[in-house]
C-alpha positions as a Python dict, from the first residue, in 0.01 Angstrom:
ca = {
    (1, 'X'): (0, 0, 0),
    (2, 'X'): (126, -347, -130),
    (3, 'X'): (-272, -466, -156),
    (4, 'X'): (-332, -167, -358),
    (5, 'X'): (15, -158, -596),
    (6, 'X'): (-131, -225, -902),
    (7, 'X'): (36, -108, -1249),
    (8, 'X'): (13, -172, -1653),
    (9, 'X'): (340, -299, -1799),
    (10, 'X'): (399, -299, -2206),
    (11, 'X'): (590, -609, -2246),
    (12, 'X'): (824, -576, -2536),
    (13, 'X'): (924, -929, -2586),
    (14, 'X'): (1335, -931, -2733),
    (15, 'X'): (1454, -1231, -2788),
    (16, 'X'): (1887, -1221, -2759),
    (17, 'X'): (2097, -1559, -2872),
    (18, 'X'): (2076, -1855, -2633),
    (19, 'X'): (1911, -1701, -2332),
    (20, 'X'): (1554, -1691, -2313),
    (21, 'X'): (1512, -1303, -2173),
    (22, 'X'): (1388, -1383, -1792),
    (23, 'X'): (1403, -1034, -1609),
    (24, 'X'): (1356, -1032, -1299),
    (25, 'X'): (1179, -717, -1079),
    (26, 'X'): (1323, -748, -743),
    (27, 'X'): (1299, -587, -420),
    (28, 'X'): (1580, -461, -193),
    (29, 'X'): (1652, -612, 146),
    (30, 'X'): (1877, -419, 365),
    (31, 'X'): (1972, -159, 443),
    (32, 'X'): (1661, 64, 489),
    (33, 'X'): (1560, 250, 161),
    (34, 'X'): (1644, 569, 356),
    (35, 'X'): (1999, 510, 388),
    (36, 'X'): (2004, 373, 64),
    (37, 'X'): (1857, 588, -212),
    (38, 'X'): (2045, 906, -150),
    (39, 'X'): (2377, 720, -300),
    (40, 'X'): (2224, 503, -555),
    (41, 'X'): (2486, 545, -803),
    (42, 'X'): (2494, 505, -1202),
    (43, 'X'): (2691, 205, -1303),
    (44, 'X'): (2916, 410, -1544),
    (45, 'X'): (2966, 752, -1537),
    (46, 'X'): (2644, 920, -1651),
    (47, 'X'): (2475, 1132, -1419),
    (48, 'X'): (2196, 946, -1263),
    (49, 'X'): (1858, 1045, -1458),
    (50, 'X'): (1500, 998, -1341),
    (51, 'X'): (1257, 851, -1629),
    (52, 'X'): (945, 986, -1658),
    (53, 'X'): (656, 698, -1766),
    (54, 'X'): (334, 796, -1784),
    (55, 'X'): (106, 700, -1562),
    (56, 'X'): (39, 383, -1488),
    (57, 'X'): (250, 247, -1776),
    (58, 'X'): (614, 113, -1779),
    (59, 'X'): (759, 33, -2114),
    (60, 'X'): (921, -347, -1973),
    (61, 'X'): (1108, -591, -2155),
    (62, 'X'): (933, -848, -1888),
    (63, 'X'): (1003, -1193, -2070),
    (64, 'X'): (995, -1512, -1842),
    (65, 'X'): (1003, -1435, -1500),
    (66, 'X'): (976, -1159, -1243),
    (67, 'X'): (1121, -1316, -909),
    (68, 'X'): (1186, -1220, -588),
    (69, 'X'): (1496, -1155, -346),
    (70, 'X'): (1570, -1320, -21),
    (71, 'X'): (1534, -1138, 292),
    (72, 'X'): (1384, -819, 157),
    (73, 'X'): (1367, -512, 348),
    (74, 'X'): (1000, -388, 403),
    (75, 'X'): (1037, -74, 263),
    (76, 'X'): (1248, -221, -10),
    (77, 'X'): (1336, -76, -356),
    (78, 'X'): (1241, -226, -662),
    (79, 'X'): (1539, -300, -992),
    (80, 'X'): (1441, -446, -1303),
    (81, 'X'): (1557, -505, -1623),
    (82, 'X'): (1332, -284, -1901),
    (83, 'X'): (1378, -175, -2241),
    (84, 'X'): (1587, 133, -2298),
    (85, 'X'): (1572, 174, -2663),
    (86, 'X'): (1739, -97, -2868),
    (87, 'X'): (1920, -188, -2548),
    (88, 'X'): (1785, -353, -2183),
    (89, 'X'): (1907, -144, -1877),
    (90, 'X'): (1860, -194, -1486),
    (91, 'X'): (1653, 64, -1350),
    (92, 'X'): (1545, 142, -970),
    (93, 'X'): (1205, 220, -822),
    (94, 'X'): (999, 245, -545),
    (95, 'X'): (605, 289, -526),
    (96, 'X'): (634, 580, -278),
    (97, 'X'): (974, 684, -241),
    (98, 'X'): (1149, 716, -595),
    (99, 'X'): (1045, 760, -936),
    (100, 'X'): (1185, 563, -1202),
    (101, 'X'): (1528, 578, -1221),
    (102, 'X'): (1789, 480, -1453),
    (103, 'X'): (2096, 261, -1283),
    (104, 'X'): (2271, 203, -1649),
    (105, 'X'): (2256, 361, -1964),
    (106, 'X'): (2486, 174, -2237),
    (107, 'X'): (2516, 72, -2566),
    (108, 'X'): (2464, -301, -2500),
    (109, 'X'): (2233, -510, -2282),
    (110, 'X'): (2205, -525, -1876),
    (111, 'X'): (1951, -788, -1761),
    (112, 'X'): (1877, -1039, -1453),
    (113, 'X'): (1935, -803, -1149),
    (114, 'X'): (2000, -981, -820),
    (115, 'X'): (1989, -824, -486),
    (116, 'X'): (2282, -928, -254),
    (117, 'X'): (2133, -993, 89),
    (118, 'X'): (2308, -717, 269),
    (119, 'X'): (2109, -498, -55),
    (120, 'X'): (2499, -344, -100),
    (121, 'X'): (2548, -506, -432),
    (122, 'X'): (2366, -595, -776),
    (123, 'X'): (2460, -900, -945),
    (124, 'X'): (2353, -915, -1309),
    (125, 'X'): (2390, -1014, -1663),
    (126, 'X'): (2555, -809, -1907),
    (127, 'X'): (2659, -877, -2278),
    (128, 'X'): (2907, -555, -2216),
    (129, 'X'): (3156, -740, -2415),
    (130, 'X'): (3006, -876, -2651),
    (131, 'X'): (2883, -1173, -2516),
    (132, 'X'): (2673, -1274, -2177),
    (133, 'X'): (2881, -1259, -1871),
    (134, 'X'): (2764, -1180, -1476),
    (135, 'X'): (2897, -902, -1324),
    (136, 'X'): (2859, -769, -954),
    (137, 'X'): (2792, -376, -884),
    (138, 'X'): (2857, -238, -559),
    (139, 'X'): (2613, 36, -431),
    (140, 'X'): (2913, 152, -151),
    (141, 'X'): (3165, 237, -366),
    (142, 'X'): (3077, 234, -733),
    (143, 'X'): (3324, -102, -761),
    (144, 'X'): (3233, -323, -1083),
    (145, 'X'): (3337, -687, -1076),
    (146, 'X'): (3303, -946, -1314),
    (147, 'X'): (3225, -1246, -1214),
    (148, 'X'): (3255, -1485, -1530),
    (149, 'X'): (3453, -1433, -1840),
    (150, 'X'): (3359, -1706, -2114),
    (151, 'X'): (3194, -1724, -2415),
    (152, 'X'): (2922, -1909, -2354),
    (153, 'X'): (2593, -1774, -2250),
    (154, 'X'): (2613, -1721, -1818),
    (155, 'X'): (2287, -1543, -1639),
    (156, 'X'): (2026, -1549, -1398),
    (157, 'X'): (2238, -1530, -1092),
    (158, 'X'): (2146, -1571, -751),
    (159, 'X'): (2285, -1507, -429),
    (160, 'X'): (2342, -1743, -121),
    (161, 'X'): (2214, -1613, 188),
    (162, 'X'): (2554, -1488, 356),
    (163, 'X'): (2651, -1328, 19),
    (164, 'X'): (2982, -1501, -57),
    (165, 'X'): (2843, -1723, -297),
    (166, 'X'): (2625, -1699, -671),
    (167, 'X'): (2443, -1956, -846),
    (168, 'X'): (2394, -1892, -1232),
    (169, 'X'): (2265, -2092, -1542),
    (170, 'X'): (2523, -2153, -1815),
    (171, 'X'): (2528, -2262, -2133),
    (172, 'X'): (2778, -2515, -2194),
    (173, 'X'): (2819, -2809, -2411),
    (174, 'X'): (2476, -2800, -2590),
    (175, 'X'): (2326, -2763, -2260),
    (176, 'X'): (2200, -2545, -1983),
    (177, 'X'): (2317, -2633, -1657),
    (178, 'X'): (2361, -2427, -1287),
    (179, 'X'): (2706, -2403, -1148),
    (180, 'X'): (2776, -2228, -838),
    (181, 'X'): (3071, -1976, -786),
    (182, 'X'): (3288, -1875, -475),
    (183, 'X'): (3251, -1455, -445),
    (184, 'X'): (3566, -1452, -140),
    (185, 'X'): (3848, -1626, -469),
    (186, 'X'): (3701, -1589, -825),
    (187, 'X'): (4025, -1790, -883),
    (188, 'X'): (3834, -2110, -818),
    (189, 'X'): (3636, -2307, -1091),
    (190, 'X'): (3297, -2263, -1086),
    (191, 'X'): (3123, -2584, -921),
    (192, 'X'): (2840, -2769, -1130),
    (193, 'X'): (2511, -2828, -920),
    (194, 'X'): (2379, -3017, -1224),
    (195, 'X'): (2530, -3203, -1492),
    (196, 'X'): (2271, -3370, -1670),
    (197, 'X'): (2175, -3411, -2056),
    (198, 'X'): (1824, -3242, -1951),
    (199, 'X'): (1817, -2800, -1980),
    (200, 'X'): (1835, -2715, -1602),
    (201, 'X'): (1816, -2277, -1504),
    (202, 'X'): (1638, -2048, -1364),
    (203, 'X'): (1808, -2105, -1027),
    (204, 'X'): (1636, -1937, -656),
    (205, 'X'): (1858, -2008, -364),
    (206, 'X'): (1643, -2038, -56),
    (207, 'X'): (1677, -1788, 214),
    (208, 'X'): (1742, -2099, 425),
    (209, 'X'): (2094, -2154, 258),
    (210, 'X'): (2082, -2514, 188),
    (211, 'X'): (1860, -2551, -80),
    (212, 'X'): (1824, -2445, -459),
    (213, 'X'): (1519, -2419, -640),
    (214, 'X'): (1550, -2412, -1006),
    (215, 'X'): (1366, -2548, -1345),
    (216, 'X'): (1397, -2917, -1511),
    (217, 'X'): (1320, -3091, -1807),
    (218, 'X'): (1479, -3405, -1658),
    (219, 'X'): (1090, -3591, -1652),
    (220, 'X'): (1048, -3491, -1995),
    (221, 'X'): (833, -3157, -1932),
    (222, 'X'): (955, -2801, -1766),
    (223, 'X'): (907, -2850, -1399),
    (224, 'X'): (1030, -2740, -1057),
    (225, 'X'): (1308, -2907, -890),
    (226, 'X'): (1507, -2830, -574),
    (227, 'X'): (1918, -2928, -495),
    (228, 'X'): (1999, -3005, -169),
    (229, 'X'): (2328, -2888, -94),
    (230, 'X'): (2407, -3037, 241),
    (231, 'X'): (2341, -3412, 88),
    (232, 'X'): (2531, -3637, -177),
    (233, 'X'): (2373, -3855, -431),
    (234, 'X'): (2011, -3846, -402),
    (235, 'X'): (2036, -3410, -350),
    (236, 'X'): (1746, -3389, -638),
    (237, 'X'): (1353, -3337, -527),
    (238, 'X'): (1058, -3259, -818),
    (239, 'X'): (879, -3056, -632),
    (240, 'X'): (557, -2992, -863),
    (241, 'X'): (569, -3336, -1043),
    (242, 'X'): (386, -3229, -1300),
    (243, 'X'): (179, -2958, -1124),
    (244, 'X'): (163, -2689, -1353),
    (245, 'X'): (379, -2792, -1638),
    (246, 'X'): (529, -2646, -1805),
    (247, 'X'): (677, -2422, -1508),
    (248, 'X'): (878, -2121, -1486),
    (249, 'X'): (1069, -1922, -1251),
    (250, 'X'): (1030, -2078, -919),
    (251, 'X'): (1102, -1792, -613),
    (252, 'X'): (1096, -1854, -246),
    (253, 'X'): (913, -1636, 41),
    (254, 'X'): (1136, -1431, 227),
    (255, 'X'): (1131, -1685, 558),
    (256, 'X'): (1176, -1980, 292),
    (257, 'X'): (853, -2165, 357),
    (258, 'X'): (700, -2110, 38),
    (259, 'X'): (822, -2177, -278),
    (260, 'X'): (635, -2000, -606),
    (261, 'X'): (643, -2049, -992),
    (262, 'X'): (423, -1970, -1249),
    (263, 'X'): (263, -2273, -1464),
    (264, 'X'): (-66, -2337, -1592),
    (265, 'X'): (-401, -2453, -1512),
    (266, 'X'): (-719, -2482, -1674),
    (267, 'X'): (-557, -2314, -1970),
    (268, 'X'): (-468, -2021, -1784),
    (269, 'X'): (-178, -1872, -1608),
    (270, 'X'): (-155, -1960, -1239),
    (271, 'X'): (72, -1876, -983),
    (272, 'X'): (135, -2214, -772),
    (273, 'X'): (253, -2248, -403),
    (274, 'X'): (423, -2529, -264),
    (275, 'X'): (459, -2532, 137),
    (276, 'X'): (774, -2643, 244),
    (277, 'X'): (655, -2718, 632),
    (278, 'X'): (379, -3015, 470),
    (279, 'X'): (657, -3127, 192),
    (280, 'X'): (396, -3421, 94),
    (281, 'X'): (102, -3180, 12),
    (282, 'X'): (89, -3110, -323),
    (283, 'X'): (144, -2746, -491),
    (284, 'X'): (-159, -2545, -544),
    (285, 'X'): (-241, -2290, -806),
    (286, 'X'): (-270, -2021, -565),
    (287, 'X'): (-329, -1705, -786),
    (288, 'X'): (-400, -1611, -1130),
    (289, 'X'): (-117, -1445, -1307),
    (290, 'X'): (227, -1601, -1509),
    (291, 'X'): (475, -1511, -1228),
    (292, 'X'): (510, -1381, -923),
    (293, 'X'): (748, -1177, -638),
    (294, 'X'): (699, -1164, -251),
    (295, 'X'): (612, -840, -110),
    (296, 'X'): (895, -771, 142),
    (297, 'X'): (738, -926, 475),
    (298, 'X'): (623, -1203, 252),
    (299, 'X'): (246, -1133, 322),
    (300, 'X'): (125, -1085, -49),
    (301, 'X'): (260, -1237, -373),
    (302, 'X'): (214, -989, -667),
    (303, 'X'): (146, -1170, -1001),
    (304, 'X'): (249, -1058, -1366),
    (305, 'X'): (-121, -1048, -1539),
    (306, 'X'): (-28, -1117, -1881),
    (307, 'X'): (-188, -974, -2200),
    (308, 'X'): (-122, -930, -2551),
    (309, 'X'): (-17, -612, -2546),
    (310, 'X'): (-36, -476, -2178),
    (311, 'X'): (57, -669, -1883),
    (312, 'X'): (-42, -580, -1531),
    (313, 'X'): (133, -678, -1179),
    (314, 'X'): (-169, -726, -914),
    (315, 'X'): (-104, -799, -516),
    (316, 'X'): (-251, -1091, -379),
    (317, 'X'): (-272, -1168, 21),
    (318, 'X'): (-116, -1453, 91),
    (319, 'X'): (-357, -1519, 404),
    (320, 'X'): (-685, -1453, 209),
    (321, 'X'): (-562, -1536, -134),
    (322, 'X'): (-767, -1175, -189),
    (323, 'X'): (-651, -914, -449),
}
């Protein structure tokens, strides 16, 4: 089904303050989509509402990146972030199972949806009041939490593998940077994984746990670095040096062997791979396309196919490289 999933998406392009808008599509891990979409809840109080698009088209606010989740379930469910009218909600899908479904439906934005790796909770970026904080939905029990409460710009969040911990870009000082936040006591300060003068975001936490993938301009041009998190001093890797450039959301295969981000080659837009088990091989440009998510079992990458005014997401095997 994944080698045939192929559908248009009108990218409306809204541009919001300080953050770039990077949504992200992103597929469920467990539990089984079964046991899951009977309860899918809204996020306020709204009765939950099915969306009918017509066929074949989505109306998306798409942006920078469409990335993957770790350890997704193979009959996972896809969230997004999409245009809702003059606001950006999170919305739920599957190919097969569910129609499009709205998961919140307010007047202000919802963006950056992050699966937690049990698939119980949503992590995401809401300007709710009035300016860009994360939050944390739980699926069980209809529980909101919020996770940062500043006014500076905080998004893209991403989840450690055992779920007690997010990584998020934030906008502080002049500067993006990625700090890292304890889930068990919010009470704690937020810990800074980088703290240079270059923009640093867009972080991926590996499904491996000790590693964070995330986008530099440290060298002078947008590229893909990773953060070691069980080392001190030299913790920082470039891992496309240059490959690419400028590069954009990097996201890891489900097993954490592969690490993706969209770049450009030959004047194009090219997904590129970089194989973690050969760390001295350089990235290739594996697949055309801007961006790209992990099918559940990590067999095929689907790429965002952009276009002026129609973009389409096309499944690639990762064995053949074949559409």
């Amino acid at each position: 089904v994944w080698l045939t999933l192929t559908f248009a998406l009108l990218v409306v392009l809204a541009w919001f303050g300080i953050p770039l808008l990077r949504d992200q599509i992103l597929f469920t891990p467990n539990p089984p989509l079964p046991e899951l979409l009977p309860t899918i809840p809204l996020i306020e109080t709204t009765p939950p509402e099915s969306v009918q698009a017509a066929p074949q088209t989505v109306n998306v606010v798409i942006g920078e990146s469409i990335a993957a989740q770790n350890g997704s379930n193979p009959e996972g469910l896809i969230v997004l972030a999409m245009s809702d009218g003059p606001f950006i909600h999170l919305f739920a899908f599957h190919p097969t199972q569910l129609p499009l479904s709205r998961l919140t439906n307010h007047p202000w934005d919802d963006l950056h949806p992050a699966i937690s790796p049990d698939g119980s909770r949503i992590a995401y970026t809401s300007r709710r009041n009035g300016y860009w904080d994360i939050y944390i939905f739980d699926l069980r029990d209809n529980s909101l939490i919020r996770v940062t409460d500043t006014p500076e710009y905080d998004g893209w969040p991403t989840w450690s593998p055992d779920g007690l911990w997010l990584a998020y870009e934030t906008y502080k000082n002049g500067n993006l940077d990625i700090f890292i936040q304890s889930l068990s006591d919010l009470s704690q300060s937020p810990i800074p994984l980088t703290t240079t003068p270059a923009a640093d975001y867009s972080p991926a936490w590996s499904p491996l746990g000790q590693e964070i993938a995330f986008v530099s301009d440290r060298s002078g041009q947008a590229e893909i670095w990773t953060a070691r998190l069980d080392q001190i001093g030299e913790q920082y890797t470039n891992i496309s040096v240059g490959v690419g450039s400028p590069a954009r959301s990097p996201s890891w295969s489900p097993d954490g062997r592969f690490l993706s981000w969209g770049g450009s080659f030959n004047s194009s837009n090219w997904v590129f791979l970089w194989d973690s088990s050969t760390p001295q091989s350089p990235p290739v440009a594996a697949f055309p396309g801007s961006n790209a998510i992990w099918s559940p079992d990590g067999s095929v990458v689907m790429s965002r196919q952009p276009d002026l005014l129609q973009d389409t997401l096309a499944g690639f095997e990762l064995e053949t490289k074949k559409m």
